[in-house]
Structure formats: structure tokens, C-alpha cells
C-alpha positions as CSV (number, residue, x, y, z in Angstrom):
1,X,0.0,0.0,0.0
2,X,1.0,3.4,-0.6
3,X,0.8,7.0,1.4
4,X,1.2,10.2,0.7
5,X,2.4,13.0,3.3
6,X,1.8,16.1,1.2
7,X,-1.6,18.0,0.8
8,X,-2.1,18.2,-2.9
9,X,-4.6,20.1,-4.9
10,X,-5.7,20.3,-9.0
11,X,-8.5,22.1,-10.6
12,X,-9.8,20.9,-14.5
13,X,-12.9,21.9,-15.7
14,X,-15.2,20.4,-18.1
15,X,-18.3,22.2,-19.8
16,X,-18.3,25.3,-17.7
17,X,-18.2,23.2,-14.6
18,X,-15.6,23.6,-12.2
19,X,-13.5,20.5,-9.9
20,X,-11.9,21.5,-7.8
21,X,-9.9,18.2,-6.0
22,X,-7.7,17.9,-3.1
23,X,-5.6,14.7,-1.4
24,X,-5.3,14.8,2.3
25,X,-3.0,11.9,4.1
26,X,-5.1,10.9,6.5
27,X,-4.8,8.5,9.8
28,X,-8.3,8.1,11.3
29,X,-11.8,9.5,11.0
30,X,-11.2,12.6,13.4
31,X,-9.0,13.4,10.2
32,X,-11.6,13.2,7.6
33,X,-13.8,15.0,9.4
34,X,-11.7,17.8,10.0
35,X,-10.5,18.5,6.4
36,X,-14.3,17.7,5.2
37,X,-15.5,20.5,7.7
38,X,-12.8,22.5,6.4
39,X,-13.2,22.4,2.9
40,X,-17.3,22.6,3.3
41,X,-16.6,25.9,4.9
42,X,-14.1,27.1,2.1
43,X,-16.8,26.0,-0.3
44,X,-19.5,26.7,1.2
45,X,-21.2,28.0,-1.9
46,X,-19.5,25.1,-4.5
47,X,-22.7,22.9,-5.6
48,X,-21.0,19.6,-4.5
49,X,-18.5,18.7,-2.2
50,X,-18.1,14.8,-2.9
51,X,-15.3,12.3,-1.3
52,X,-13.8,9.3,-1.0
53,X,-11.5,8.0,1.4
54,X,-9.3,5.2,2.7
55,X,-8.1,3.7,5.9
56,X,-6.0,0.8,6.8
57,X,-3.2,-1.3,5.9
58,X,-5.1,-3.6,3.6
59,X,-7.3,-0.6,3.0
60,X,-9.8,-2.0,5.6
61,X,-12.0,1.4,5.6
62,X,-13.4,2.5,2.5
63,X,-16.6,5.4,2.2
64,X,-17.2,7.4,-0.8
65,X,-20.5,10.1,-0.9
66,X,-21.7,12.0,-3.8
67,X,-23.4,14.6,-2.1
68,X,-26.5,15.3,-3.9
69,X,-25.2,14.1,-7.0
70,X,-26.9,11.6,-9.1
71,X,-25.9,8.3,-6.9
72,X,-22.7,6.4,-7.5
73,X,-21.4,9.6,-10.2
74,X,-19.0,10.9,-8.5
75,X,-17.6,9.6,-4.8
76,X,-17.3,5.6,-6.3
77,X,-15.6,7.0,-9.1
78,X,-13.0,8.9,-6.7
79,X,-12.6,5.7,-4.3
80,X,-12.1,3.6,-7.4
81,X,-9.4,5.8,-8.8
82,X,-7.5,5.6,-5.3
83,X,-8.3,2.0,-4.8
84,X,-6.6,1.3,-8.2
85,X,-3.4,2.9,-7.3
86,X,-3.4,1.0,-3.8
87,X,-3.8,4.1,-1.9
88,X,-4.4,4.4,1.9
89,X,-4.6,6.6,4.9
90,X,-5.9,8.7,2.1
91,X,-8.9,11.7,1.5
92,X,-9.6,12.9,-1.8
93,X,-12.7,15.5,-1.5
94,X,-13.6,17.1,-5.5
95,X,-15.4,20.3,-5.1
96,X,-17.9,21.0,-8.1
97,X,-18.7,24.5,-9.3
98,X,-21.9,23.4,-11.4
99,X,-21.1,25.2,-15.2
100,X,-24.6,25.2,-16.3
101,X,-24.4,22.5,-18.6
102,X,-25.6,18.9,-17.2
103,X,-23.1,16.6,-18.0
104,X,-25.4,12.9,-17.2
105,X,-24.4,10.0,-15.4
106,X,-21.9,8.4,-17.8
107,X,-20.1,12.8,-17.6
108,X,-20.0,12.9,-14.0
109,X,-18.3,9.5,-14.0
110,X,-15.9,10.2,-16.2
111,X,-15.4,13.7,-15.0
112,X,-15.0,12.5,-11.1
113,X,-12.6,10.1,-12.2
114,X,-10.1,11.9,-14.1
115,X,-10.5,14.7,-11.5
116,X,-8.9,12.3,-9.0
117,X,-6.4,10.5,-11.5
118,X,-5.2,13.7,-13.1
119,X,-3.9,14.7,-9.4
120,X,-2.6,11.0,-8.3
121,X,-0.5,11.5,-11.5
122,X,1.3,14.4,-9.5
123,X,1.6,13.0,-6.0
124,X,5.0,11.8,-4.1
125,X,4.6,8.3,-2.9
126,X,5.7,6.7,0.3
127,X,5.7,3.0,1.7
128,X,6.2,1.2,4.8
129,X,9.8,-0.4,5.5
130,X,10.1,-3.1,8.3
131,X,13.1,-2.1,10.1
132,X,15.2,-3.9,13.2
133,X,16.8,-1.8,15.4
134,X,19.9,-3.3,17.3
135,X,23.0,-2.3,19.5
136,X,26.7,-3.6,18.9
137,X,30.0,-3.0,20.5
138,X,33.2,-3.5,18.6
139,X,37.0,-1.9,18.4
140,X,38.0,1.1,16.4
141,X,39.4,-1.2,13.5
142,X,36.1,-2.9,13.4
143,X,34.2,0.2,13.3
144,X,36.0,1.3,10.6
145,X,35.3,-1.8,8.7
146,X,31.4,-1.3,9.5
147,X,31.7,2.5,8.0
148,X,33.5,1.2,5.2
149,X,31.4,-2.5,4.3
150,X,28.4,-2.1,5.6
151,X,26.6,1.1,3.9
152,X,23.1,-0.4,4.7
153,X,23.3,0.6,8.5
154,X,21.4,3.5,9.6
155,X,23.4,4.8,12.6
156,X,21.2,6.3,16.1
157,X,23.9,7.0,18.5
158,X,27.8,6.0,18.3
159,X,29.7,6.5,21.8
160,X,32.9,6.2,21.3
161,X,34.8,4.7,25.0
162,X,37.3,1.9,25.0
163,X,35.3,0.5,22.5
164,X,32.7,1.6,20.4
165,X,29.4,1.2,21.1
166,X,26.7,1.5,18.0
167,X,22.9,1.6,18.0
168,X,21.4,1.3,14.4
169,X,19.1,-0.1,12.0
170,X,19.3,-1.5,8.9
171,X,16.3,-3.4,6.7
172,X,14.4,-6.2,8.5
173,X,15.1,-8.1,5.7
174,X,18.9,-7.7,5.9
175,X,19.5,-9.3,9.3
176,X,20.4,-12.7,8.5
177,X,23.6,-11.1,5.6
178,X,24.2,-8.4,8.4
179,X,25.3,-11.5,10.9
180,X,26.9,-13.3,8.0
181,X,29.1,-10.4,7.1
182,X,29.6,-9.8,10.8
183,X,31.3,-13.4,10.9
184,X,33.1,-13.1,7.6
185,X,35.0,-9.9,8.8
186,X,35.7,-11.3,12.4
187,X,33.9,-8.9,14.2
188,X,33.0,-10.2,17.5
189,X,28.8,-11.1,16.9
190,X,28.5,-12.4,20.4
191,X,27.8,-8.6,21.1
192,X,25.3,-8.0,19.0
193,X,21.9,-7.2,20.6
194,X,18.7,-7.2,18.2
195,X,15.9,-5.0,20.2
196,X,13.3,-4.4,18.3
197,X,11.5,-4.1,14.9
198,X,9.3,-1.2,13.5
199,X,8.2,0.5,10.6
200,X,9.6,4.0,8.8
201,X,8.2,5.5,5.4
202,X,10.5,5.5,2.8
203,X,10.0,7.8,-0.4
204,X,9.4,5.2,-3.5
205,X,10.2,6.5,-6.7
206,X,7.2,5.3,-9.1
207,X,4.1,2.7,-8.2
């Protein structure tokens, strides 16, 4: 699944009528109902303020509204769109100026839509990254090899005594090769402590 962490906002229009959409990261309802109170009061002459929005790491919270539009024309359309690109933790509100010209059911589907994809296209993406988090003491020459060899650790808090004592993390996934390597350059694993795991977001560079 992918986040954003930006607020991000596009305007098209299509036959006089005006959408105006925004993309709000989002972590529980108290959220959604801030930024939908927020953006009703901004608006509070637009003809529409429609959403869509998603919750959870499988995406376990979905609710889309079309707010007096004709049912299932516009907020469906929106949560399909973010569905599609496996957003989550996500808000997408498209704020309708009405133009004058109807546009049917089939219009404001399409028009909904491409409201919402035409911003996704812009949007920064981020994903979750197991990380383990660990301590390790080693000499100087052996901390040297670590800065040198092992480019995958992400350093917390080096004291530097006797000996030098590391706390780090480096990719859940790398902690079997991190103790192999340990072995293969002699550095002493019997101090290595794993504490615990946890997540960070990490920038990805396409979905």
C-alpha cells in the first residue's frame, strides 16, 4: 500500500463546470472530518463537495459520498481511482462549481474520475519499510570496517569509549547477511543485541 504525506490540490474543468480536488493523508476519522469540515466551509457556496476515502493497511476502511449528486457519479468513481493505485490513509474531497451545462451519469463519472487521477499523476509516494533496530559493540578497527562495508546501516547514537558502542538499524530483511558479514569480517557477533523491529516510510520512486 502506498501513502502520501503532502496535501495536494488540481483544478480541470469540463463544460463550464468547475472541480476542484484535493488529497489529504489521512490517519483516522477525526481526520476526515476535520479536512471535510474544512473544505465545506471554504466552499460553502460550490454545488458539491463529494469524497472518498481510505483507511487501513489492507485498506480496511473504504466510504465514498456524492453529495446530492446523481448516486454512484462521483464519490465511487473517486474511491475507485485511489483503490486502483493502492492508496491508503488517504482523503480525496472534488469540489464542483456546477457550469450550467448537465453533463449525465456516464459525464459525471468520467469527470469524477479523471478529476482524481489527473492529481494522483502528481503526487509523491511513500511505503512502509520493516526495520530492526539493534546495538553492537566493537573496536575502532572494526568500526571502521562497519563505515567502510556495511553502507546499509542507519546509525542512532555511536559513543565512542574503549570500545565503540553502535545503536542502528538496517532493513528487517537484511538481518540474516548483516550477521553473516559480521562473521566473515571477524567482528565479535557475540555482542550483538537485536531490540526491536518497527516500521519508517520511505520515499518510493514510481508505483
Amino acid at each position: 500500500m502506498y501513502r502520501i504525506k503532502d496535501t495536494y490540490t488540481n483544478t480541470i474543468t469540463i463544460e463550464k463546470s468547475v472541480f476542484i480536488t484535493r488529497l489529504f493523508r489521512v490517519n483516522s476519522i477525526d481526520d476526515i472530518n476535520k479536512y471535510l469540515e474544512e473544505i465545506r466551509k471554504k466552499h460553502y457556496d460550490a454545488t458539491h463537495n463529494c469524497y472518498a476515502y481510505i483507511l487501513g493497511e489492507n485498506q480496511d476502511i473504504q466510504k465514498a459520498s456524492d453529495d446530492g449528486e446523481p448516486q454512484k457519479t462521483a464519490g465511487y468513481p473517486m474511491l475507485d481511482v485511489l483503490k486502483k493505485n493502492n492508496l491508503t490513509d488517504i482523503l480525496a474531497i472534488t469540489t464542483r462549481y456546477f457550469g450550467g451545462i448537465l453533463l449525465g451519469a456516464n459525464g459525471l463519472v468520467r469527470a469524477y474520475s479523471n478529476s482524481v487521477s489527473e492529481i494522483v499523476k502528481k503526487i509523491e509516494l511513500y511505503q512502509y519499510e520493516s526495520q530492526t533496530k539493534f546495538k553492537i559493540r566493537v573496536s575502532y578497527g572494526d568500526y571502521n570496517t562497519l563505515l567502510k562495508v556495511f553502507n546499509y546501516i542507519n546509525y542512532d547514537e555511536t559513543i565512542f569509549t574503549n570500545d565503540v558502542l553502535i545503536t542502528g538499524y538496517i532493513k528487517k530483511e537484511l538481518i540474516q547477511s548483516f550477521k553473516e558479514q559480521l562473521y566473515k569480517y571477524k567482528i565479535d557477533i557475540e555482542t550483538l543485541e537485536i531490540l526491536d523491529d518497527f516500521n519508517i516510510e520511505v520515499k518510493i520512486n514510481e508505483k
